[in-house]
C-alpha positions in Angstrom: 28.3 -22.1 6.8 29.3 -18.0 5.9 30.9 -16.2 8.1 29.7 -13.3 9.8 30.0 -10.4 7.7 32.6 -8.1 8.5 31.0 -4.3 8.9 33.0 -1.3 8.4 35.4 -0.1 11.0 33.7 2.2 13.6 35.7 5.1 12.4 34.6 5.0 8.6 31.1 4.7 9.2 29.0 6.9 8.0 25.4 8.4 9.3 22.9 10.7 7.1 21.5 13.9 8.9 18.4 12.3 9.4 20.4 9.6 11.3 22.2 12.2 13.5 18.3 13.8 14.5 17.7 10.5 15.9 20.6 9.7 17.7 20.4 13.2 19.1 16.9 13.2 19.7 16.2 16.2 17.9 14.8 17.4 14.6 16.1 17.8 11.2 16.1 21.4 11.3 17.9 21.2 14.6 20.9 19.6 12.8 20.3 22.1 9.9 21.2 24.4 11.9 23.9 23.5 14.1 25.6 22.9 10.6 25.0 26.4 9.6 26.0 27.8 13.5 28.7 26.2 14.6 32.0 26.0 12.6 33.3 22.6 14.1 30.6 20.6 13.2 31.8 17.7 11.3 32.2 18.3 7.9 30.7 15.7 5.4 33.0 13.0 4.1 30.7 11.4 1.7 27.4 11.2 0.0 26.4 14.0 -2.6 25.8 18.0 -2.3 22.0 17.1 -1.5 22.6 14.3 0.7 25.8 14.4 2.6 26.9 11.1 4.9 28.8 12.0 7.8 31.7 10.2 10.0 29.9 8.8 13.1 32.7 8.5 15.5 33.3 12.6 14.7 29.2 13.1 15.3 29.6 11.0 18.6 32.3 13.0 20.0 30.8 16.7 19.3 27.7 15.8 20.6 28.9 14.3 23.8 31.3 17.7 23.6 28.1 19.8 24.4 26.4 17.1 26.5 23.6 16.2 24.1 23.1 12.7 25.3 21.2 10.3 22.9 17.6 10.2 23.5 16.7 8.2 20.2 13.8 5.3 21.3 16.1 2.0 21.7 14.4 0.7 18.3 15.3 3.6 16.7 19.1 2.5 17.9 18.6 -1.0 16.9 18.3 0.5 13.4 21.0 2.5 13.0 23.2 -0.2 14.3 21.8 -2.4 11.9 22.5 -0.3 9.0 26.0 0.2 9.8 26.6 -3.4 10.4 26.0 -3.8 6.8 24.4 -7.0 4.7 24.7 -10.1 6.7 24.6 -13.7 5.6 23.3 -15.2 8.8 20.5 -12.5 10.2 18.8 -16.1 11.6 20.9 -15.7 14.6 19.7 -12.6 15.9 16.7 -13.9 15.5 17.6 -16.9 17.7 19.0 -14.4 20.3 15.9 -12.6 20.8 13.8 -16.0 21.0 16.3 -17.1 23.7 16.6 -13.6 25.1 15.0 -14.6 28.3 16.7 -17.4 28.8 19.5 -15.5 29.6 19.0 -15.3 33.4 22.0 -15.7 34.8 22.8 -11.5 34.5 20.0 -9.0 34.8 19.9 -6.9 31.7 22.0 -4.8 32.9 24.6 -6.7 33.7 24.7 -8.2 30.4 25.2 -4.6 29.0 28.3 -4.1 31.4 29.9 -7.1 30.2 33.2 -7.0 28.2 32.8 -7.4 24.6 34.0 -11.0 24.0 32.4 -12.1 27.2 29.2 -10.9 25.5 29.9 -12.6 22.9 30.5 -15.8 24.6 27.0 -15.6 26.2 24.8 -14.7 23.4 26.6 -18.0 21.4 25.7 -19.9 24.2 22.3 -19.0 24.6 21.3 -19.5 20.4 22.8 -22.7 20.7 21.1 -24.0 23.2 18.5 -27.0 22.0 15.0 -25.8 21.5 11.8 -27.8 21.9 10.0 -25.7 19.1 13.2 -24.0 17.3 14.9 -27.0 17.7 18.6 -27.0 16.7 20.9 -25.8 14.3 22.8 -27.9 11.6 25.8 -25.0 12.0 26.7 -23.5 15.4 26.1 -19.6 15.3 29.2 -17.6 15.7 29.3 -13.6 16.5 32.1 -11.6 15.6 33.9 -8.5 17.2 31.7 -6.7 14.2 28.7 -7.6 15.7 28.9 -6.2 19.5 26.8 -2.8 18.5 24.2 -5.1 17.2 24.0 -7.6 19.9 24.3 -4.7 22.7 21.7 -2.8 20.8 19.3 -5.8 20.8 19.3 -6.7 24.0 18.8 -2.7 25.1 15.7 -2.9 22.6 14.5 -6.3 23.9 14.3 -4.4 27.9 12.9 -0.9 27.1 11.1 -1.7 24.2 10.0 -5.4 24.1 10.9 -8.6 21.8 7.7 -7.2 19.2 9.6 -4.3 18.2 13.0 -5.5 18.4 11.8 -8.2 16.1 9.9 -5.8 13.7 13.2 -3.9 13.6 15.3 -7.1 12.1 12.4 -8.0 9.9 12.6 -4.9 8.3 16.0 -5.5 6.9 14.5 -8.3 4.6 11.0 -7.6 4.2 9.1 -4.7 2.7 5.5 -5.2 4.0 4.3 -3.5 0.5 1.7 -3.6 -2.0 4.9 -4.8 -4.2 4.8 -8.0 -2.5 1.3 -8.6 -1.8 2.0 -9.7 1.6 0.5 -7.3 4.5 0.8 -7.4 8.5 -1.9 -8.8 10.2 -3.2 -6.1 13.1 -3.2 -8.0 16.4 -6.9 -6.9 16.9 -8.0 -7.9 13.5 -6.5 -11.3 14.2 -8.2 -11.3 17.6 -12.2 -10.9 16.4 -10.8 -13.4 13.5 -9.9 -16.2 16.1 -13.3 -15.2 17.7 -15.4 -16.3 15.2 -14.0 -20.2 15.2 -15.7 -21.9 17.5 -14.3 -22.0 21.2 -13.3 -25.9 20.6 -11.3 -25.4 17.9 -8.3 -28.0 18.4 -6.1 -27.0 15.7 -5.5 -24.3 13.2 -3.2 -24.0 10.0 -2.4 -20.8 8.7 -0.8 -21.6 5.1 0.2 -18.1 4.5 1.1 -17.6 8.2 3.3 -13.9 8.0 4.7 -12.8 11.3 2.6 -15.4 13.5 -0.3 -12.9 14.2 -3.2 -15.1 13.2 -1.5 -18.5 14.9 -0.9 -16.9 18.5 -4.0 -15.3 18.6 -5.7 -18.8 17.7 -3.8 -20.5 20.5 -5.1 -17.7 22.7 -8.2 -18.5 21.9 -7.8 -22.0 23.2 -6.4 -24.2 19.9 -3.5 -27.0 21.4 -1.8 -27.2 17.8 -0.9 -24.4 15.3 0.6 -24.9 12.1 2.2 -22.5 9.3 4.1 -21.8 5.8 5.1 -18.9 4.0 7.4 -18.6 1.3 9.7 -15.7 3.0 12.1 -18.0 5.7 12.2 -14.7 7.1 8.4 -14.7 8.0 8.7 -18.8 9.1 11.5 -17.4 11.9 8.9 -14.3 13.0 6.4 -17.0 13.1 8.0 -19.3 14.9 9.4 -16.7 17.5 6.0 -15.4 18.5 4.9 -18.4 19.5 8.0 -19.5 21.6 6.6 -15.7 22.9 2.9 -16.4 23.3 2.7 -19.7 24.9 4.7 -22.1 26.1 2.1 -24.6 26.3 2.9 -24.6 22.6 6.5 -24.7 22.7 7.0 -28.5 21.3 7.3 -29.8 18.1 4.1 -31.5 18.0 1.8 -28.5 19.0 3.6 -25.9 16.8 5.2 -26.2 13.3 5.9 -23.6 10.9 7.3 -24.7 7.0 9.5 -22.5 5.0 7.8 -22.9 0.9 5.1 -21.8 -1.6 1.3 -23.3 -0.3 -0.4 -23.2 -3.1 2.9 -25.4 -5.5 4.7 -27.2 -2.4 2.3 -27.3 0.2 4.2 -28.5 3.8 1.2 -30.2 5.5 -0.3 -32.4 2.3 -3.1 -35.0 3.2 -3.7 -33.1 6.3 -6.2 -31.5 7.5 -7.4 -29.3 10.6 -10.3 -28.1 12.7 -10.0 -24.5 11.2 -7.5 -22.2 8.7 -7.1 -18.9 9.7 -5.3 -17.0 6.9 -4.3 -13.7 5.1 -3.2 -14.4 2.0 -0.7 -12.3 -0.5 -3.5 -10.8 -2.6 -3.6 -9.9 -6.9 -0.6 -12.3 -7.3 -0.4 -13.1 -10.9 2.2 -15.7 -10.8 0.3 -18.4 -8.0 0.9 -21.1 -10.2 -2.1 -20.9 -12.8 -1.1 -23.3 -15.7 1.0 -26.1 -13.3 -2.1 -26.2 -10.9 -4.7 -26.5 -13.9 -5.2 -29.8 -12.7 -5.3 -29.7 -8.9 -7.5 -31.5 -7.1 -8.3 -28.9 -4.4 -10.3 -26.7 -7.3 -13.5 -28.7 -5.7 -15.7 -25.5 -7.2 -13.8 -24.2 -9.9 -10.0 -23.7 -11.4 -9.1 -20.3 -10.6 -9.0 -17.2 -12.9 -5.3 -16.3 -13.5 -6.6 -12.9 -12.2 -8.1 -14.6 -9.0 -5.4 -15.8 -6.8 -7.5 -15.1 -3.7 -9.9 -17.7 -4.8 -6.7 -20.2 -5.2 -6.0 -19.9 -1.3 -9.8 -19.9 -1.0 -9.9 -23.4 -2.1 -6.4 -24.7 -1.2 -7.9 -23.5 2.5 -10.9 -25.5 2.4 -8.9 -28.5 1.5 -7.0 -28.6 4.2 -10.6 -28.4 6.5 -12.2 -31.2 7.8 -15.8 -31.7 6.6 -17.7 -29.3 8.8 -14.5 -27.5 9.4 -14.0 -23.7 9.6 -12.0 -21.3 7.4 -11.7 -17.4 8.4 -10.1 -15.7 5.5 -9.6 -11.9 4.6 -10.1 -10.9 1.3 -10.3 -8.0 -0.9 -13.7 -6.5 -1.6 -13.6 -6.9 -5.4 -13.7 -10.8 -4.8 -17.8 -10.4 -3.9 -18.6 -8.9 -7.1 -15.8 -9.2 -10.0 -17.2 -11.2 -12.8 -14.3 -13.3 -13.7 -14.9 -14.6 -10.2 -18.9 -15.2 -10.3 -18.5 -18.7 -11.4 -17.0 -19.9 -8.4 -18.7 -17.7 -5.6 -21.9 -19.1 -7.2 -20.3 -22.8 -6.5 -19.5 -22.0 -2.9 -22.6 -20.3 -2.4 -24.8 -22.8 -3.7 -22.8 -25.9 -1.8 -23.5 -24.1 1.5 -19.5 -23.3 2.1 -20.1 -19.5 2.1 -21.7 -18.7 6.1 -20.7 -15.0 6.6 -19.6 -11.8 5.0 -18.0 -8.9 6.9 -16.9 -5.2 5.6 -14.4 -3.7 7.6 -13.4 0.0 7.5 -11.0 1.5 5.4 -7.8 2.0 6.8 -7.7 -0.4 9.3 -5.6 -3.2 7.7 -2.8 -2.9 4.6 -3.2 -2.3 2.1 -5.1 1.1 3.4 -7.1 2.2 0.3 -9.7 -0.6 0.3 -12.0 -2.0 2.8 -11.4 -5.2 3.1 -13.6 -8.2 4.3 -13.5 -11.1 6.5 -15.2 -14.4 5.1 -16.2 -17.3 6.9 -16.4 -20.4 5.3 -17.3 -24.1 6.2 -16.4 -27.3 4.4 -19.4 -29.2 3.5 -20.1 -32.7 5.1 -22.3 -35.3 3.7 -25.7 -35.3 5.7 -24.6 -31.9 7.6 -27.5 -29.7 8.0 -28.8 -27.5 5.5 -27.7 -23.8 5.3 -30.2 -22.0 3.6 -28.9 -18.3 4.1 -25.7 -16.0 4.6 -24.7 -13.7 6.9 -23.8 -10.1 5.9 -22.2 -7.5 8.2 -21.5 -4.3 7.2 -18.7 -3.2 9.8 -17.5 0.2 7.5 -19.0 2.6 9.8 -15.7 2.4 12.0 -12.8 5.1 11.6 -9.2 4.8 12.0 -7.1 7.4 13.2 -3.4 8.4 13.1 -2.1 8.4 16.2 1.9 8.7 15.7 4.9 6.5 16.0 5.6 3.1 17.5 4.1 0.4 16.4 1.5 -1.5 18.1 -1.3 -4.4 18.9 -4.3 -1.8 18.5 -3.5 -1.0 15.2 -1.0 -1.1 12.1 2.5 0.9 11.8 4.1 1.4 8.3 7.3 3.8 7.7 7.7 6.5 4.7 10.8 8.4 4.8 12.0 7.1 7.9 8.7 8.6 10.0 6.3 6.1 11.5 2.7 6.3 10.9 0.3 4.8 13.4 -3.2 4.0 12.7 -5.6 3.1 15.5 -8.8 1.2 15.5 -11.5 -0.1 18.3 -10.8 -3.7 17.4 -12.8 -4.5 20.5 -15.7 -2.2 20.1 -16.3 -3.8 16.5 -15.5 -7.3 17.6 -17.9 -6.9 20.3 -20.9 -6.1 18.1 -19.8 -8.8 15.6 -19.5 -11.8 17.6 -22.6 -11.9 19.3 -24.7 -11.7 15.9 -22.4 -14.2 14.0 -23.0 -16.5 17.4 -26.6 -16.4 17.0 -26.7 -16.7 13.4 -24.4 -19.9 13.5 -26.1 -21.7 16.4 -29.8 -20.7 15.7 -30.3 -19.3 12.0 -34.0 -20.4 12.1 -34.9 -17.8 14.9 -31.8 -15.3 13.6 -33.6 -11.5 13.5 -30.5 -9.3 12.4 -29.9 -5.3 13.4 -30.9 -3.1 11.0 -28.4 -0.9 9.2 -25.7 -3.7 10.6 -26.1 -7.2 10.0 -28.4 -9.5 8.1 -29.0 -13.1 6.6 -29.9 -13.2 2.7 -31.2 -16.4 2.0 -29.1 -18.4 -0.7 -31.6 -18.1 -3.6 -31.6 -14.8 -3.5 -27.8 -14.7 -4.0 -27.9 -16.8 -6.9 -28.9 -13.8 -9.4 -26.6 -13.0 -12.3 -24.0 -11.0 -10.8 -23.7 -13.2 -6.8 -23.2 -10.0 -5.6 -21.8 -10.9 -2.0 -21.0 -7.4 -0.9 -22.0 -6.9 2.4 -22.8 -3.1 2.7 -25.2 -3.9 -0.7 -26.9 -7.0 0.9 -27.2 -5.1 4.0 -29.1 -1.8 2.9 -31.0 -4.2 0.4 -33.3 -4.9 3.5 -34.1 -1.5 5.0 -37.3 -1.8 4.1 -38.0 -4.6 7.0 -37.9 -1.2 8.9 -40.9 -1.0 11.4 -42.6 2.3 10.0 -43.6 3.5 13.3 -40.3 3.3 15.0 -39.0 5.2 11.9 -41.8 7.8 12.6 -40.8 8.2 15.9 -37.0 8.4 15.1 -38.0 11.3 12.8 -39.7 13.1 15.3 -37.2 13.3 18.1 -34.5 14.0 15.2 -36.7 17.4 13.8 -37.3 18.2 18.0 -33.9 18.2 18.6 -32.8 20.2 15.4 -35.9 22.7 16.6 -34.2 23.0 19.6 -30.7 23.9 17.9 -31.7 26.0 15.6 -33.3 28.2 18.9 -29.9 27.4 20.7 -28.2 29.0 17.1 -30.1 32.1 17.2 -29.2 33.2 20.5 -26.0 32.8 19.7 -25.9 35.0 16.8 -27.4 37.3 18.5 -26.5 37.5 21.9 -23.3 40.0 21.1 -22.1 42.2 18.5 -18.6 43.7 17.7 -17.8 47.3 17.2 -15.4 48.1 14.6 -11.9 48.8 16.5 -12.1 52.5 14.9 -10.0 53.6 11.5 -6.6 51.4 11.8 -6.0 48.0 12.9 -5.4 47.6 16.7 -1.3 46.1 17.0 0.1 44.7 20.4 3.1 43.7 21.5 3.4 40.2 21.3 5.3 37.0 23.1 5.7 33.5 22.0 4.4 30.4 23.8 8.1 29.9 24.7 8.6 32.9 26.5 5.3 32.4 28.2 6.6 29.1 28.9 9.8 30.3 30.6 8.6 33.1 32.2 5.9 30.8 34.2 3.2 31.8 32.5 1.8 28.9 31.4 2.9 25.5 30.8 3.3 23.5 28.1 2.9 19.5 28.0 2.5 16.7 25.1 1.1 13.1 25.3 4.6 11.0 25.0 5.5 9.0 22.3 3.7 5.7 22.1 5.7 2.6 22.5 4.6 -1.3 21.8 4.7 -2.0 25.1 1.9 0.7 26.1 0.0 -0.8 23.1 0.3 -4.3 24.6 -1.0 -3.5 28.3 2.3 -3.1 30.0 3.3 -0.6 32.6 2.8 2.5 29.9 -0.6 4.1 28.5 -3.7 5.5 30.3 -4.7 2.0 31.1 -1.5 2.1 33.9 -2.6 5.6 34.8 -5.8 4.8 35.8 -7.6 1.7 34.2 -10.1 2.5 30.9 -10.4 6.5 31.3 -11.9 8.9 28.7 -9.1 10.4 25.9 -9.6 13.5 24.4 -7.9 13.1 20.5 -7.1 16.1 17.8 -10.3 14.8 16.5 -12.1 15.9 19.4 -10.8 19.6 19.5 -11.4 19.6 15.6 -15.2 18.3 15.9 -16.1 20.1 19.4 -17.4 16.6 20.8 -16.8 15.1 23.8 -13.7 12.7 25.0 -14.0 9.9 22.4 -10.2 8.2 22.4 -9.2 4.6 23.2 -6.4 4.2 25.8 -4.5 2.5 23.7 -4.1 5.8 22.1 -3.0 7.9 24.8 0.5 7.3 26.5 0.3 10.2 29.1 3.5 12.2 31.2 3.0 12.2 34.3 0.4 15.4 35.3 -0.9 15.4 31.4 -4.4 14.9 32.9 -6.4 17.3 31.3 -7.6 19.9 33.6 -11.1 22.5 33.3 -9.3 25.4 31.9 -6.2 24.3 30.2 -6.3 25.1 26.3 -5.9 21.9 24.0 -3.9 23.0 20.3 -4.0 20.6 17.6 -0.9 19.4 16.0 -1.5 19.1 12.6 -4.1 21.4 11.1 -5.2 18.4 8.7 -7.1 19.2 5.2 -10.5 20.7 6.7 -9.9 24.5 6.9 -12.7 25.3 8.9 -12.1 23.0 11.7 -10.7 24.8 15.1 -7.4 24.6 15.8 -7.6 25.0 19.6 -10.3 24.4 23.0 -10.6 25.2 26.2 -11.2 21.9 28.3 -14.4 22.2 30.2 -15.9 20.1 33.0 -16.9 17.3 30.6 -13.3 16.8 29.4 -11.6 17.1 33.3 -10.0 14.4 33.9 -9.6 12.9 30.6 -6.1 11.1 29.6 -4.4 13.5 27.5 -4.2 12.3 23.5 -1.7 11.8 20.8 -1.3 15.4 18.4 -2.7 17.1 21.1 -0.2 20.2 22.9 -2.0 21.1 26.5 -1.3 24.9 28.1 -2.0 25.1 31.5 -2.4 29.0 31.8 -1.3 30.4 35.4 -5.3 32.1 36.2 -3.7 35.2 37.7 -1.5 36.1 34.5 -3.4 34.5 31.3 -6.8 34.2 30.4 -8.0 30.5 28.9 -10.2 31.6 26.2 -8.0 34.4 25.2 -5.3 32.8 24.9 -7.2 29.6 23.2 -8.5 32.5 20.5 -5.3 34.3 19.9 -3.6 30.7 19.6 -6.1 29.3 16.6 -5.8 32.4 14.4 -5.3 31.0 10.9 -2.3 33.4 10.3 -0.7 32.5 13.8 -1.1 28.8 13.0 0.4 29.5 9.7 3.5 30.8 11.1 3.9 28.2 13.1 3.9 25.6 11.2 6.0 23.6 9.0 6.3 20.7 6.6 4.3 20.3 3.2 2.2 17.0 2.7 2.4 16.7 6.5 2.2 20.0 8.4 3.5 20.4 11.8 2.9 23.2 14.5 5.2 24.3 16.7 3.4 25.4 19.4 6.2 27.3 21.0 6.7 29.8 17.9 3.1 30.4 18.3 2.6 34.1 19.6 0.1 35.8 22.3 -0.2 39.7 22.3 0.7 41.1 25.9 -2.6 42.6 27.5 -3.6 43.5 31.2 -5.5 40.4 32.6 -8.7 42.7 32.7 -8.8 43.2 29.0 -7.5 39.5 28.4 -10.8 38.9 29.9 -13.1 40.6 27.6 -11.5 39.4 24.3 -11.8 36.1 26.4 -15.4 36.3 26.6 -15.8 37.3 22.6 -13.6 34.4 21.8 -15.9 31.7 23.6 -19.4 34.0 22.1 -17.6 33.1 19.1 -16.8 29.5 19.4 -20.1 28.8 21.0 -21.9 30.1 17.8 -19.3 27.7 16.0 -20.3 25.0 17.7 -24.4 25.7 18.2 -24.1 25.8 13.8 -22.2 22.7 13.2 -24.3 20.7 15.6 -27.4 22.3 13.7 -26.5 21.2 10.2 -25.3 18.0 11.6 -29.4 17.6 13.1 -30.4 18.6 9.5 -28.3 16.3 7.6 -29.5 13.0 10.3 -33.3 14.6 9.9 -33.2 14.7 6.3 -31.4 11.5 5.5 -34.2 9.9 7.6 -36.7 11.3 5.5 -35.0 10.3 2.6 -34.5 6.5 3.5 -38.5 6.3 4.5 -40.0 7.5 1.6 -37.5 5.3 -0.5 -38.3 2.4 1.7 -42.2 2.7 1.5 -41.9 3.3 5.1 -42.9 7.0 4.9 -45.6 8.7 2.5 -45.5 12.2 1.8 -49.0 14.0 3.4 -50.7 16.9 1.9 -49.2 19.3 3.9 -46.4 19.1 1.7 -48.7 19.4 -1.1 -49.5 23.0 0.6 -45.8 23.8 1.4 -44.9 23.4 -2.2 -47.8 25.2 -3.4 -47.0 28.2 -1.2 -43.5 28.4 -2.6 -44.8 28.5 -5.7 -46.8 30.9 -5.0 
């Protein structure tokens, strides 16, 4: 076995400005400048002009010279000790001490921390070399050297504040890019959840032959399966695999109940001859070199050898094979599999044979790779006598959105870095998976009496799939029957829709006219001005910010608005941007303590984003009181007696203020302390108050109009096209009289 690798001495190694911001806890411009300012700063003893490197032990000691104190998240530590470890031959056994992390019960965390190096040592040796009854036991004995105390110390700090997940994801990083490059993608916990869902609730065991991290396996034992099996080709992935199930559920923790296989499915498959209740998979997808001309021959090509160009329908079939007959297979795919001709012949196979049941679109951005939305398909094996399945289920599930929501990654959503930043994206798993299941439950138990939900879900029968192009698209099979919609409920939705924009357009007028604004005379009116931050010091007002999220927030622990409160409204950045009410999920709001929002506190938007028009800033009214506080999102709290809400909520949003506050280029970042407020008497902070909200109000009353218009005429639109309206001959006379 290799010994541990050696990493460079403490005192030669070296740390990158962006490195020092996170040790510090403070920005890149922060260390910019204390570069620039203060004449002992370390100089640079490496790197290039452009990109110095810096001595960390020197870095360590002037920092802890002026007291700044390392606030970096512990995974952001983990990291940075892992880089400066260096390459290591035997990365497995940190693995094996996180999986045996809580075995370690002898010390509290703490105590471990406080140990003496060796001693350490000695007890994270111990505890990877214990026998296993699902990791089993290693051929070699792990060994940790001196080197590797920063690691193991920075592990288990990770493992307590942050959880195993992220520690995990940390190490993984090191020898996995989850990239287009590779084809292979994470699996988002909720995605993996309404997945599981749709097997039925006794499924007994599940393989997953392109298993990943283990996402898709826990959540089927979750969902009640007593053995779960995987491969992948990465060892790497077979280890994360592996690990979150020793996580999960111990019920599973025996060889017998959980196996994972290091190797390539589709050439060396690890389970052959088997075959399960259900596959639940994600496989690698446009791989060009799955193994085309050796598998020509395969028997698992049941409905068709596979386009070179058409790996997805390899692990389609390889999947289906491994079924028993009746069996269940929940794979997602890319959308370009339901209509790319090269792969007609053999969707028309597994149309026709009955193994297609169910199509569903999910949004974009919800799942790598981000720029498509992809699709969940449900198959079945078919069995000799089975019943017959004379139609297919199509759900279109791309009216969802996903939102940025910041760093950390999490359960509710997917996390990829760029740059060394993490970006967040968050999705209602459960609100989708809670209109999904119910129709795919009726559909699969009662297909006979199966109605569908307009504009949603709906069952084509098979023959009219079997056209020329098998189109199985769900969004295109799903529109394709709008005209089952009852005319007279369309009439009726038309009418309330052209009430309610005859109301707005009323509510508009006033507005424009309720007020007018006199000309402030020959020359531009100039104040003296202050920043946020001086208001902020001065007592003024007060400044607060949703904290950053952290995986155990995302996963239900003590953190997020669920712990402050149970299920509570969240007013996002989208909110302020839109004007609508509290529309955030609590797994995206990880609130400070007193971040509640309040009726009267002004809400500023973080990033301005790409729609100009779109206000920057809002004064929380009673609908938002009480609403958990969002990510992007800065709250004021003005003091009544000194600042005016609305004022300062109109003075705040000026385009050229929030252009001088802000920095960054694809991603643009306002500081909302450089943001500045001109100094008026309270009395005339009042009256611009007053414009300012005559002014967003009118904002508001015409976006809400136009959005009315747009509903009322796409209505219109659909009906006539539908044969559910016909035009009258009052609009015979309309057109005349413009004519005219």
């Amino acid at each position: 076995m290799p010994e541990p690798a050696q990493p460079t001495s403490p005192s030669s190694a070296q740390v990158t400005a962006a490195e020092i911001s996170r040790i510090a806890g403070v920005t890149r411009a922060t260390v910019s400048n204390w570069r620039r300012r203060h004449a002992d700063f370390p100089a640079p003893n490496g790197g290039t002009e452009s990109s110095p490197l810096y001595d960390l032990a020197e870095v360590q000691a002037w920092l802890r010279d002026r007291g700044h104190t390392s606030s970096a998240s512990a995974a952001e530590a983990l990291r940075t000790a892992l880089r400066l470890h260096g390459p290591d031959p035997d990365s497995a056994r940190f693995f094996l001490l996180l999986a045996r992390a809580h075995m370690l019960t002898e010390r509290t965390p703490d105590e471990l921390e406080l140990l003496p190096d060796e001693q350490l040592l000695t007890t994270a040796e111990t505890a990877v070399n214990a026998p296993h009854p699902l990791l089993g036991v290693r051929e070699e004995p792990a060994r940790f050297a001196p080197g590797d105390v920063a690691v193991v110390r920075s592990l288990l700090t990770c493992v307590r504040e942050a959880g195993v997940q992220d520690a995990m994801d940390v190490l993984a990083e090191r020898e996995l890019e989850e990239s287009a490059a590779t084809g292979a993608y994470q699996t988002p916990e909720g995605l993996a959840d309404l997945m599981a869902g749709l097997l039925p609730k006794d499924t007994d065991s599940v393989l997953d032959p392109a298993c990943g991290s283990g996402t898709l396996l826990v959540a089927a034992a979750e969902h009640g399966a007593h053995r779960v099996c995987g491969q992948d080709s990465l060892s790497l992935q077979v280890q994360r695999t592996l690990l979150s199930l020793v996580l999960a559920d111990t019920a599973l923790q025996n060889g017998d109940r959980a196996q994972a296989h290091v190797g390539d499915s589709l050439r060396h498959d690890g389970f052959p001859d088997e075959t399960f209740d259900a596959v639940l998979c994600n496989p690698p997808f446009g791989d060009r070199d799955w193994g085309h001309d050796e598998l020509a021959y395969d028997p698992r090509w049941a409905y068709g050898v596979p386009p070179r160009l058409e790996s997805e329908l390899a692990w389609v079939q390889h999947a289906l094979a491994h079924v028993k007959p009746g069996g269940w297979v929940v794979m997602v795919l890319p959308p370009a599999l339901a209509f790319r001709s090269s792969a007609r012949r053999i969707r028309a196979e597994l149309v026709r044979s009955g193994a297609v049941r169910a199509v569903v679109s999910l949004p974009p951005r919800v799942a790598f790779p981000l720029h498509v939305a992809l699709q969940v398909w449900v198959l079945q094996r078919p069995e000799s006598g089975g019943p017959d399945r004379p139609s297919v289920l199509f759900i279109d599930g791309e009216g969802g959105e996903a939102r940025e929501t910041g760093g950390g990654a999490g359960t509710a959503g997917i996390s990829s870095r760029t740059s060394g930043q993490t970006r967040r994206m968050s999705f209602d798993w459960a609100a989708l998976t809670a209109r999904v299941l119910p129709q795919w439950a009726v559909f699969r138990d009662r297909p006979e009496s199966y109605t569908g939900e307009a504009g949603f879900a709906r069952a084509v029968p098979v023959v009219d799939l079997l056209d020329d192009i098998i189109d199985l698209t769900p969004g295109r099979q799903v529109r394709a029957g709008a005209a089952e919609i009852e005319p007279e409920a369309l009439v009726g939705q038309l009418e309330q829709l052209q009430g309610q924009l005859a109301q707005q357009i009323q509510t508009l007028a006033d507005a424009a006219g309720a007020r007018s604004w006199p000309a402030a005379g020959a020359e531009l009116r100039k104040w003296r001005t202050a920043t946020v931050a001086d208001l902020s010091r001065g007592g003024a007002l007060t400044v607060m910010r949703a904290a950053a999220p952290s995986s155990r927030d995302s996963r239900g622990g003590a953190g997020g608005a669920a712990a402050a409160g149970g299920h509570r409204p969240v007013l996002t950045a989208h909110d302020v941007a839109s004007g609508g009410p509290p529309s955030g999920h609590t797994n995206e709001a990880h609130p400070e303590p007193g971040s509640d929002v309040a009726e009267g506190d002004v809400l500023v938007r973080a990033h301005p984003g790409n729609d100009q028009t779109a206000p920057m800033t809002r004064v929380a009214g009673p609908d938002d009181a009480g609403a958990v506080l969002g990510a992007h999102l800065h709250l004021l709290r003005p003091d009544p007696a000194r600042l005016d809400p609305w004022f300062l909520a109109g003075f705040l949003g000026a385009a050229d203020n929030i252009a001088s506050a802000s920095t960054g280029s694809s991603l643009v970042q306002v500081t909302v302390g450089r943001l500045r407020v001109p100094l008026l008497p309270l009395a005339e902070q009042q009256r611009y108050g007053r414009a300012f909200r005559q002014a967003y109000e009118l904002a508001a009353a015409a976006r809400r109009a136009a959005a009315l218009a747009a509903d009322a005429a796409a209505t219109a639109a659909a009906g006539l096209t539908t044969g559910a309206l016909v035009p009258t001959k009052s609009n015979d006379r309309t057109d005349q009289g413009q004519s005219a």
